[in-house]
C-alpha positions in Angstrom: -57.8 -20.7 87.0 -58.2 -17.3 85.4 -59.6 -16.1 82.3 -60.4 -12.8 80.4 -61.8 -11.8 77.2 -60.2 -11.4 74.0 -59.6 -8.1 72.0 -63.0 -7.1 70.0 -61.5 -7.9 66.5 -61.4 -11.2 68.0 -64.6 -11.6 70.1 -66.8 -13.2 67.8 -64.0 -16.2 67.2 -62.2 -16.3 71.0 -64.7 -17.0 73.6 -62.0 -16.6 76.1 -58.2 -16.8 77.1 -57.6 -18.6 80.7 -54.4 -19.9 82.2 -53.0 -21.6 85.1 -49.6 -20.2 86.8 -48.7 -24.0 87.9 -51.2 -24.7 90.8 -51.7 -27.8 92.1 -55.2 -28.6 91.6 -56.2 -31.9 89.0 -55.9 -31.4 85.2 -59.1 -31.1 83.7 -61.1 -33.6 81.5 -61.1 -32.9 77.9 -64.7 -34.1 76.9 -65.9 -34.1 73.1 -67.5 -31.2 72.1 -68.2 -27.9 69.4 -65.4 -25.8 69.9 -61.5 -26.3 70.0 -58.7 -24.8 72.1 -55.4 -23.6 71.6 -52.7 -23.9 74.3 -48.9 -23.0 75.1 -47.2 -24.3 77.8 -44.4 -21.8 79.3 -43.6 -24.6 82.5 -43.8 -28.0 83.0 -45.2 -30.7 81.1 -48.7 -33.0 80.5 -49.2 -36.1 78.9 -52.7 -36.7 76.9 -54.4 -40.0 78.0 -57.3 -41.4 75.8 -60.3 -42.3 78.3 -60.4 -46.2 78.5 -57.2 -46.6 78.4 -54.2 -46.4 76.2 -50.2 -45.2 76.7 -49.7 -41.6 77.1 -48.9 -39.1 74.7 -46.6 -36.3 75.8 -48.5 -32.7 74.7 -46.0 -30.2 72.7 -45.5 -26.7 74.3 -47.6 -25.4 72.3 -50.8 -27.2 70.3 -54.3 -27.2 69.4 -57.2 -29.4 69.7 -60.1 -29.8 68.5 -62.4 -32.4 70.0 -65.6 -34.1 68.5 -65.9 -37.5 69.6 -62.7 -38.7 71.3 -62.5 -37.9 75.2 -58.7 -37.5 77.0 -57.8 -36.9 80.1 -54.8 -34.7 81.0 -52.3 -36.5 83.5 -48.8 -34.2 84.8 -45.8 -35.4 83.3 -43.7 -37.2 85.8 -40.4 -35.1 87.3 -41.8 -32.2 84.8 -43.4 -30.1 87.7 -46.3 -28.3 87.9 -47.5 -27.0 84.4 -47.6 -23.2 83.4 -50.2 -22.6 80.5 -52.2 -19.8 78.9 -55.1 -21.2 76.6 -57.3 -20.3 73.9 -61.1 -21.2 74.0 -62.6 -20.5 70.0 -66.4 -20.1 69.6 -68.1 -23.0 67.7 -67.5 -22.7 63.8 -64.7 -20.0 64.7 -61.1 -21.5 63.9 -61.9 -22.4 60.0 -61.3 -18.5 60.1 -57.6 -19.0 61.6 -55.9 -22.4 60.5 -54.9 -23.7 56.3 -56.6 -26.8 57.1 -60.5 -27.5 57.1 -61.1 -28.9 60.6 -62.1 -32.4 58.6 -58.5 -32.7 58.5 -58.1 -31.5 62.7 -60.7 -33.0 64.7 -59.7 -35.6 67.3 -56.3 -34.7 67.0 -53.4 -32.8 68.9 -51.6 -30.4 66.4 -48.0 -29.2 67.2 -48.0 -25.3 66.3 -45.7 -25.6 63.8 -47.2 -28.4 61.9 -50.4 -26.1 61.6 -49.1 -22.8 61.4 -45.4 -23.5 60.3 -42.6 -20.9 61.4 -45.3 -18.4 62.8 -46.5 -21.5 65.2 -43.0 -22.2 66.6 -42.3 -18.4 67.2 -45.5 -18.3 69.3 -44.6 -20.8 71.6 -41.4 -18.9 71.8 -42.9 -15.7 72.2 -45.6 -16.9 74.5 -42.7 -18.7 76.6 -40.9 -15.5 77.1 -43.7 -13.0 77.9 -43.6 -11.5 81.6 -46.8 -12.7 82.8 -50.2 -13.1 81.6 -51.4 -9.4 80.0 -48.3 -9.9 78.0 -49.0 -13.2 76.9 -52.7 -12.4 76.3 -51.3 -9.7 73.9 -48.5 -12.2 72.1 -51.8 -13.9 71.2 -54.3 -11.5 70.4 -51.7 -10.1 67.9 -50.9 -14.3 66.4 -54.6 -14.5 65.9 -55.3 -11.3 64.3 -52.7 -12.0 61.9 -54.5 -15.7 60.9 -57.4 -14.0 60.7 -56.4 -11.6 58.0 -54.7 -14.5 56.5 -57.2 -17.3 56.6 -60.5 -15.7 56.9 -62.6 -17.5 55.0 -65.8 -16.8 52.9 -69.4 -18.2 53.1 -71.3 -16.1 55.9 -74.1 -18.5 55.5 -72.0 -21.3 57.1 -71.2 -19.1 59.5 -75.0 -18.5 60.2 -75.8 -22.6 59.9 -73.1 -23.2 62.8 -75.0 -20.8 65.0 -78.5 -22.0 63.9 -77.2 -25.6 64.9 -75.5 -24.8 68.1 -78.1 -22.7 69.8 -80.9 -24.0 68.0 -83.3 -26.6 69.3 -82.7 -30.6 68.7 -85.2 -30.9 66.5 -83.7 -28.1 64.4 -84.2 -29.8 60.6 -81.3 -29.9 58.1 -83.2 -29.5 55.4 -85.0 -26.4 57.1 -81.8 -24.8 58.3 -80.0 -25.1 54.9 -83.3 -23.3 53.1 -83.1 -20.4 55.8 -79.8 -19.8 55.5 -80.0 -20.0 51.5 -78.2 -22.8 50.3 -78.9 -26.2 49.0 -78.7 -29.4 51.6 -76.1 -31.0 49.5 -74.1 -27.9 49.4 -74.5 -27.5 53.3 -73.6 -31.7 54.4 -70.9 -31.3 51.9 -69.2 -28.2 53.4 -70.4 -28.7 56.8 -67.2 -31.2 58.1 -64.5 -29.2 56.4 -65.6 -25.8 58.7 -66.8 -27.2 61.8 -64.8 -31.0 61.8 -68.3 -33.0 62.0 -71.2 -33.1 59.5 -74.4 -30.7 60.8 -76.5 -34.1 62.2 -73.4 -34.7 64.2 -72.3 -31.6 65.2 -76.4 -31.5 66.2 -75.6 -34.0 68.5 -72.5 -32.4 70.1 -74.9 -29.1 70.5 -77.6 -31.1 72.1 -74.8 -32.7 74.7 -72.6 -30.1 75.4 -75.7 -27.5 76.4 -76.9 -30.2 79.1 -73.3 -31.4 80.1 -73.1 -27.5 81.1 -76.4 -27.3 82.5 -75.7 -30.5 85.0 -71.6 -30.1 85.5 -73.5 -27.0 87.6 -76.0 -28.3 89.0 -75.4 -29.7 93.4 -77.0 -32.9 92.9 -77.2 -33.1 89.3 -80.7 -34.0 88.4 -80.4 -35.4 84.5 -83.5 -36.6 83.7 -85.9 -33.7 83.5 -82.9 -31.7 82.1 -82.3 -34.5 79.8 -86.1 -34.9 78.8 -85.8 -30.9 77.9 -82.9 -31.1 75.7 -84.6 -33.6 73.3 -83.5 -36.8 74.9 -86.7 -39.6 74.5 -85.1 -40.9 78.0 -83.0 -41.2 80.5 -81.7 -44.5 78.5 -81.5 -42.6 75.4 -79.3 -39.8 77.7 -77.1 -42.4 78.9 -76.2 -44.1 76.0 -75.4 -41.1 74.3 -73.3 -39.9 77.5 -71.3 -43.2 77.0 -70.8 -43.1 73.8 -68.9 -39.4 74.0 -67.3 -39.7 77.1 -66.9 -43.0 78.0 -68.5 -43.0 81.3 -72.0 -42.7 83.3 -72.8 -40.0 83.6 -73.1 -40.3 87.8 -69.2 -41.0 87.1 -68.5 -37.4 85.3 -71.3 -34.9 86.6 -71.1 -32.7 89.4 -70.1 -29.2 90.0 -66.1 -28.7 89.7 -65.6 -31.8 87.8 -64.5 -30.3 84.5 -63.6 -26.9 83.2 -64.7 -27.8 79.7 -68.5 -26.6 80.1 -68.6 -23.3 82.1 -70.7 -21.1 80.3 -69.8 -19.0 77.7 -68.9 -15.3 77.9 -70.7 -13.3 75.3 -69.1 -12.2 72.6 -70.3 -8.5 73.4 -70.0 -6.4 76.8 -66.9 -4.7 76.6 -64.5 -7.5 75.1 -61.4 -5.5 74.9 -62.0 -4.3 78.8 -59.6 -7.3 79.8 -61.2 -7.7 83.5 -59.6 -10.8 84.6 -61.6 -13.5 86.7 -61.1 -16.4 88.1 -62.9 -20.4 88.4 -62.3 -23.2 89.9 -61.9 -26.5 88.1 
């Protein structure tokens, strides 16, 4: 896979852009997590599997997800061939800057386009699918998202400042603390909290806390989870793997392991030349 950086109106919302030109290599696990991606398919076709079991959904061209609790896997679509796709990777707390809808309304679910965005959304996917490789794609995007963002930008920098807190903050990290530094009332921050970020801030805690190690140990050659699990405010390796189970269905000796998902590489900063567009690549 390949990815580069966004334009730097957009680097504090899009972590990254990365696509596939059809390769053969596995589709990657969708694990529950903080952020949500966007993605337009230009060949081929996938179908979204719920992990445990369950009939397959066939994904629209072009459709956003935003995942909190739900895994999927991602299974190629039978006699559609190999699947062409550029995708967008939003920071945590970014898209209730870009969609109508608080993320309340989003999370756990697969959102045609057009449903979201209406005609704009279904001339993406059309403008996306007729682009001449990725730079041109990249730039069909970075010019969709701008526009949302003057569109849909939305108010309240202090929520903006409590989805940070929470995501690189400690486990520990107090509610009631967090919604005094930031300036607000705790009420007024659990009552807004689900609407920007599609969980409420002692959830979306938990995602933080299991999404930092899930990167930390999807890297690691052998994984060792309990001293990494004990320093990311787990009480134990029981406490680890119930919470593991619970969010992706599995042990986690079944998921972890360098390579096994794409999900959890770690983030590109939103500073350092954003708008340079250096591509790289990764394997998934």
């Amino acid at each position: 896979m390949r990815y580069t950086r966004p334009a730097l109106a957009l680097a504090a919302l899009v972590e990254r852009y990365w696509w596939s030109e059809g390769g053969a290599g596995a589709l990657p696990r969708l694990l529950p997590g903080t952020g949500a991606e966007l993605w337009v398919h230009w060949s081929g076709g996938v179908d979204l599997r719920p992990v445990g079991g369950g009939p397959p959904t066939p994904l629209p061209a072009g459709h956003l997800v935003c995942l909190r609790r739900t895994p999927w896997s991602l299974e190629h679509r039978a006699g559609a061939g190999r699947p062409g796709f550029v995708a967008v990777r939003f920071r945590a707390g970014a898209l209730r800057h870009l969609v109508p809808a608080g993320l309340d309304e989003l999370a756990d679910r697969v959102v045609d386009t057009e449903e979201l965005w209406g005609a704009p959304g279904r001339r993406l996917v059309e403008r996306v699918r007729s682009a001449r490789g990725p730079v041109a794609r990249v730039a069909v995007l970075d010019r969709f998202l701008t526009g949302l963002l003057e569109a849909h930008r939305r108010p309240e920098p202090w929520l903006d400042a409590a989805v940070g807190r929470i995501y690189r903050g400690p486990a520990g990290l107090r509610i009631d603390r967090l919604a005094e530094t930031v300036g607000v009332g705790p009420r007024r921050l659990q009552r807004m909290f689900p609407a920007a970020v599609g969980a409420g801030p002692k959830e979306f805690q938990r995602l933080a806390r299991f999404q930092r190690l899930a990167r930390l140990l999807l890297r690691e050659e052998p994984p060792h989870s309990l001293p990494a699990a004990l320093d990311a405010g787990y009480y134990d390796q029981s406490h680890f793997t119930r919470e593991f189970r619970r969010l992706t269905g599995e042990r986690p000796a079944e998921l972890l392991g360098p390579g096994r998902s794409h999900f959890y590489y770690p983030s590109l900063p939103p500073d350092g030349q954003p708008g340079a567009r250096t591509t790289r690549e990764e394997t998934s």
